[in-house]
PAPALUM-795258 format. One record per residue (C-alpha): residue in three letters; x, y, z. Coordinates in steps of 0.2 Angstrom, whole numbers, plus 2048, in hexadecimal, padded with zeros to 3 digits. Example, Ala and Ser with C-alpha at 12.3 -4.5 7.8 and 13.67 -1.06 7.14 Angstrom:
ala, 83E, 7EA, 827
ser, 844, 7FB, 824
This chain:
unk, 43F, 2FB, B99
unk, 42F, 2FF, B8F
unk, 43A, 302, B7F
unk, 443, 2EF, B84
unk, 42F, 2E9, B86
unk, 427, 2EE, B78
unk, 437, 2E7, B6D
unk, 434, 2D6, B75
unk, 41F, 2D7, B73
unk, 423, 2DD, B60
unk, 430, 2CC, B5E
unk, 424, 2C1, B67
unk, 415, 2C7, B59
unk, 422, 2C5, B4B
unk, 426, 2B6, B52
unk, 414, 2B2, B52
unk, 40F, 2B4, B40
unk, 422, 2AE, B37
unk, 41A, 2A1, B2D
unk, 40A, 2A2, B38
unk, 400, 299, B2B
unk, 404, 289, B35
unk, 3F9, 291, B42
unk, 3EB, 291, B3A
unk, 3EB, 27B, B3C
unk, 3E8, 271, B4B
unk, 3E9, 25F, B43
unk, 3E7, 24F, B4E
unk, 3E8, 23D, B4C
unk, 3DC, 238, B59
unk, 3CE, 22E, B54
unk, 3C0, 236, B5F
unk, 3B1, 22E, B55
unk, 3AA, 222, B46
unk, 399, 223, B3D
unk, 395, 211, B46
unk, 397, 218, B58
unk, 387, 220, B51
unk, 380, 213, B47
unk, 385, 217, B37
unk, 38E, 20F, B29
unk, 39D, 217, B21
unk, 3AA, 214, B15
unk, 3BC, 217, B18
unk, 3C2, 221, B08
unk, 3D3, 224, B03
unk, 3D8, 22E, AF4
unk, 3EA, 238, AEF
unk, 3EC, 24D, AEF
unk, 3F3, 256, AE0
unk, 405, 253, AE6
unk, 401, 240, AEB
unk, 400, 243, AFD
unk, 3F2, 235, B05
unk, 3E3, 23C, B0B
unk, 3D5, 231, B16
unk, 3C4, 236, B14
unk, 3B1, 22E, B18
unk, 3A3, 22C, B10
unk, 394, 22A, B1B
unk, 385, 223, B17
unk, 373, 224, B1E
unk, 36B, 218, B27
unk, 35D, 219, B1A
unk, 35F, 20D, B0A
unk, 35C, 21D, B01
unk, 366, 22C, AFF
unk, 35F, 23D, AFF
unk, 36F, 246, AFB
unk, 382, 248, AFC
unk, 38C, 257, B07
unk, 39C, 257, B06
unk, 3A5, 260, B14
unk, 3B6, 268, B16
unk, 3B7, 26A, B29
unk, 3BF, 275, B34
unk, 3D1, 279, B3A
unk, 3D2, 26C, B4A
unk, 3D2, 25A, B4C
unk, 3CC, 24F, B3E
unk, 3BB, 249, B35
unk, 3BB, 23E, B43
unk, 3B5, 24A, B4D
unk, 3AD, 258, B41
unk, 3A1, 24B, B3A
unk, 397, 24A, B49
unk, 391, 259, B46
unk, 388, 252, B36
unk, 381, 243, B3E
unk, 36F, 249, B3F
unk, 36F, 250, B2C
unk, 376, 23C, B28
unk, 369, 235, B32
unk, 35C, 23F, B27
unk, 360, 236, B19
unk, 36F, 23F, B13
unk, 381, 239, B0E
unk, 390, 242, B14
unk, 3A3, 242, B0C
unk, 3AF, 24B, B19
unk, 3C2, 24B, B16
unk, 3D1, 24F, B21
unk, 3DD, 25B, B1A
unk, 3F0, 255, B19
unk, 3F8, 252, B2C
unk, 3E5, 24D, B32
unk, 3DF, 23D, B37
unk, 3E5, 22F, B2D
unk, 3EB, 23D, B1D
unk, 3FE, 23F, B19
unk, 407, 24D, B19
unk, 40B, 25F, B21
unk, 3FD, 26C, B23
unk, 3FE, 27C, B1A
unk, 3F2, 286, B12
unk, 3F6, 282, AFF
unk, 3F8, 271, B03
unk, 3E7, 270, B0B
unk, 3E0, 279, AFC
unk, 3E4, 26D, AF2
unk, 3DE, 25E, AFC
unk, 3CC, 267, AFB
unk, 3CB, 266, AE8
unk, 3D4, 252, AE8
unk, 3C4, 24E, AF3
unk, 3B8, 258, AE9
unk, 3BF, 252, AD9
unk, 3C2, 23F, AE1
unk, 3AF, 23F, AE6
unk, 3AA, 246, AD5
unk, 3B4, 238, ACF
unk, 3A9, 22A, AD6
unk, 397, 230, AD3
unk, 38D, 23D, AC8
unk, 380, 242, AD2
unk, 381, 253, AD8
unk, 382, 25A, AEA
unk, 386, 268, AF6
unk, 397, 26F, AFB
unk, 39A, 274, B0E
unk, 3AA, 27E, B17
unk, 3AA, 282, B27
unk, 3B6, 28C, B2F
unk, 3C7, 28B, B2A
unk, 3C1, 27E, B1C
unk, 3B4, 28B, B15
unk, 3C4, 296, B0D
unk, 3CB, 284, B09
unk, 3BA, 27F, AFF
unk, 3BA, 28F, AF6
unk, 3CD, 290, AF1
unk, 3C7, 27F, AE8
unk, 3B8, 282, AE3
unk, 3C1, 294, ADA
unk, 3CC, 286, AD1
unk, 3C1, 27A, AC7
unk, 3B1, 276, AC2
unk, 3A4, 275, ACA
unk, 395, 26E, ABF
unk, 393, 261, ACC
unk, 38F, 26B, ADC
unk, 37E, 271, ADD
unk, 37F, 280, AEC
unk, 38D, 283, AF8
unk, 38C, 286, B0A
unk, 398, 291, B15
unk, 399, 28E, B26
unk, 3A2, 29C, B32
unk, 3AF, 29F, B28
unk, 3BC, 2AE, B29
unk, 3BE, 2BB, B1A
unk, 3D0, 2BA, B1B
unk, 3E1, 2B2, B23
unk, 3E6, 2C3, B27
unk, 3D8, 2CA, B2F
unk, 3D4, 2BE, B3A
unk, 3E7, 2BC, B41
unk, 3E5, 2D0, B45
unk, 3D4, 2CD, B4B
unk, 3DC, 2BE, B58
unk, 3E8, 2CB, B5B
unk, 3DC, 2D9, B60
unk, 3D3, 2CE, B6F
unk, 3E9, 2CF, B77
unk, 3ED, 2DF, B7C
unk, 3FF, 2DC, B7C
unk, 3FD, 2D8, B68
unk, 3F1, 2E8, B66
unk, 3FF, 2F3, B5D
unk, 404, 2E7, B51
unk, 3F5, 2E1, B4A
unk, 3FD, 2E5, B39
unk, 409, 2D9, B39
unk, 400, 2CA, B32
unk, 3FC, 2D4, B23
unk, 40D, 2D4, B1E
unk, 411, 2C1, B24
unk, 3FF, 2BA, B1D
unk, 3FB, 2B9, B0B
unk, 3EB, 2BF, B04
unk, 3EE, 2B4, AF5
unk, 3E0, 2A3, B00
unk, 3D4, 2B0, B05
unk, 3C1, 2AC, B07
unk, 3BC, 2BD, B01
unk, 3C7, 2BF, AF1
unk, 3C1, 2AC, AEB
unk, 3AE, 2AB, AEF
unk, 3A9, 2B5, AE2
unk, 3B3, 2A9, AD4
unk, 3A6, 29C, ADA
unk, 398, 29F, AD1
unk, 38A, 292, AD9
unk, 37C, 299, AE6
unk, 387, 29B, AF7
unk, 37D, 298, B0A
unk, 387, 2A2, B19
unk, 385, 29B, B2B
unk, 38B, 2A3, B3A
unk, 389, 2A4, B4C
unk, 385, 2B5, B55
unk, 38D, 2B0, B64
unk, 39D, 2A9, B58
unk, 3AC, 2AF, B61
unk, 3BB, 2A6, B56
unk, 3B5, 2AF, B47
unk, 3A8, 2BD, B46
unk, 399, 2BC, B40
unk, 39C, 2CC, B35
unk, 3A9, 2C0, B2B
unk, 39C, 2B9, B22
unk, 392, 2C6, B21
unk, 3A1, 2CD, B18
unk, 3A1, 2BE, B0E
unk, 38F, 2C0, B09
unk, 391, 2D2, B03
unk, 39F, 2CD, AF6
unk, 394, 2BC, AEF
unk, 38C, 2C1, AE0
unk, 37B, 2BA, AE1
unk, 373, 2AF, AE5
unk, 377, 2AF, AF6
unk, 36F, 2AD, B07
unk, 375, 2B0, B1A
unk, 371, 2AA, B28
unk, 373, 2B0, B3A
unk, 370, 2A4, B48
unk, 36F, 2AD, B5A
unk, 376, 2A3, B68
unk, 381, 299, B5F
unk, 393, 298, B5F
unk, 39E, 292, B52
unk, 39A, 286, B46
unk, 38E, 284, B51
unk, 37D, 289, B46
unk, 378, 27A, B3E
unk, 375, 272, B50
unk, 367, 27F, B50
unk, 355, 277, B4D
unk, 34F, 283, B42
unk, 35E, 284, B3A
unk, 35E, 272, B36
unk, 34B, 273, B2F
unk, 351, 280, B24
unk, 360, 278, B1E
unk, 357, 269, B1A
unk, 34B, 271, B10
unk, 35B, 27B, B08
unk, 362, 269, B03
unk, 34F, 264, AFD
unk, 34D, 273, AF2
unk, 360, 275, AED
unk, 35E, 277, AD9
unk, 34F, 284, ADB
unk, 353, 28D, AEA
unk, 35B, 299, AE4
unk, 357, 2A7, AD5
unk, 364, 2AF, ACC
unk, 361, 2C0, AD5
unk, 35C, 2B9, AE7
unk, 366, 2BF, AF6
unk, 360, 2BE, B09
unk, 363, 2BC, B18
unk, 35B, 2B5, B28
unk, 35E, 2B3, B3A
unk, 35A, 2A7, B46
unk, 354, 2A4, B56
């Protein structure tokens, strides 16, 4: 009977993590929220990936006639910018523009999630914004669209983009499906297996050193989705410049919510071309 059991526990994990990459997207077509629900103006944007698959995107705007900045965003793994840009709405109402993008299979964007696809999609939106202005600005990823951003960003240039921020992000597909699998003690002995069934070939911690632009790391200490010794990890492998923060009591993606946080990143975006020097590297924590 244990023999029969453990069989069954080792099918269900292999079942798990055949073609698991799929797992790693929660896409929805619900519209939860627009920038005017918060008094905003936006433009509906709409632009083509590399294998002509349709994507949706907005441009917001501030409600200032003046704009301080661009931030582009690639958002996370659940739902769509119709959601994730809320988060964003008090750096917009500082005088700040924001370009967010849904991945293929989000929102209103065509297609079939998978990570290659969704790679892709990140550099038609940086490449498509690019496209339609000169002016430089700051490239963000959080979460699952942190290894997205820097996929992209290890393909192309990237005169344009000024710093680039990375928000809670894993080091790697494999190592967080075995770290998921950790927190079941049914999936305990097989914590190898996405190592086998996950390539390494999208991973945040073999493309962030082909970057080469200053990189800022956020993360929650109380983060339980993804560890906070991720970006740490991240952090160590960045060639400078680099900074970190650590921000107690906050959860994931949840560290620009912080006060501080957001006086800091506001002087970050302020003070983007000077920073950082060439051998800077540090990190801070905040309360």
């Amino acid at each position: 009977m244990a023999v029969r059991t453990s069989l069954f526990t080792l099918l269900l994990a292999l079942l798990l993590f055949q073609g698991c990459a799929s797992h790693f997207f929660y896409p929805d077509q619900n519209q939860y929220a627009t920038p005017k629900d918060y008094g905003l103006e936006y433009e509906d944007v709409e632009f083509t990936s590399s294998d002509q698959t349709t994507l949706h995107a907005w441009h917001i705007y501030p409600p200032q006639s003046l704009s301080r900045g661009l931030i582009f965003v690639a958002h996370g793994n659940a739902q769509n910018l119709s959601s994730h840009f809320v988060s964003w709405v008090w750096l917009i109402k500082q005088g700040y523009e924001v370009f967010i993008f849904d991945y293929r299979e989000y929102g209103k964007s065509e297609g079939k999630s998978s990570i290659e696809g969704s790679i892709a999609d990140t550099k038609a939106a940086l490449d498509y914004l690019e496209g339609q202005r000169q002016e430089p600005y700051i490239a963000v990823g959080q979460s699952l669209g942190g290894t997205m951003l820097l996929n992209a960003l290890s393909q192309r240039d990237n005169a344009q983009i000024k710093a680039v921020v990375i928000d809670s992000t894993f080091v790697g597909f494999s190592d967080i499906a075995s770290a998921k699998m950790n927190d079941i003690w049914l999936t305990w002995p097989f914590q190898w297996i996405p190592s086998l069934t996950l390539s390494g070939d999208f991973d945040a911690k073999d493309r962030v050193a082909q970057v080469h632009k200053p990189l800022l790391f956020i993360h929650g200490s109380l983060d339980k989705v993804i560890s906070p010794n991720n970006s740490w990890q991240l952090f160590e492998t960045t060639p400078m410049p680099r900074e970190f923060w650590i921000v107690k009591e906050s959860e994931h993606i949840q560290g620009l919510a912080n006060e501080n946080v957001q006086k800091a990143f506001l002087e970050f975006l302020s003070n983007a071309d000077s920073f950082y020097h060439e051998d800077y590297s540090s990190m801070k924590i905040f309360e």
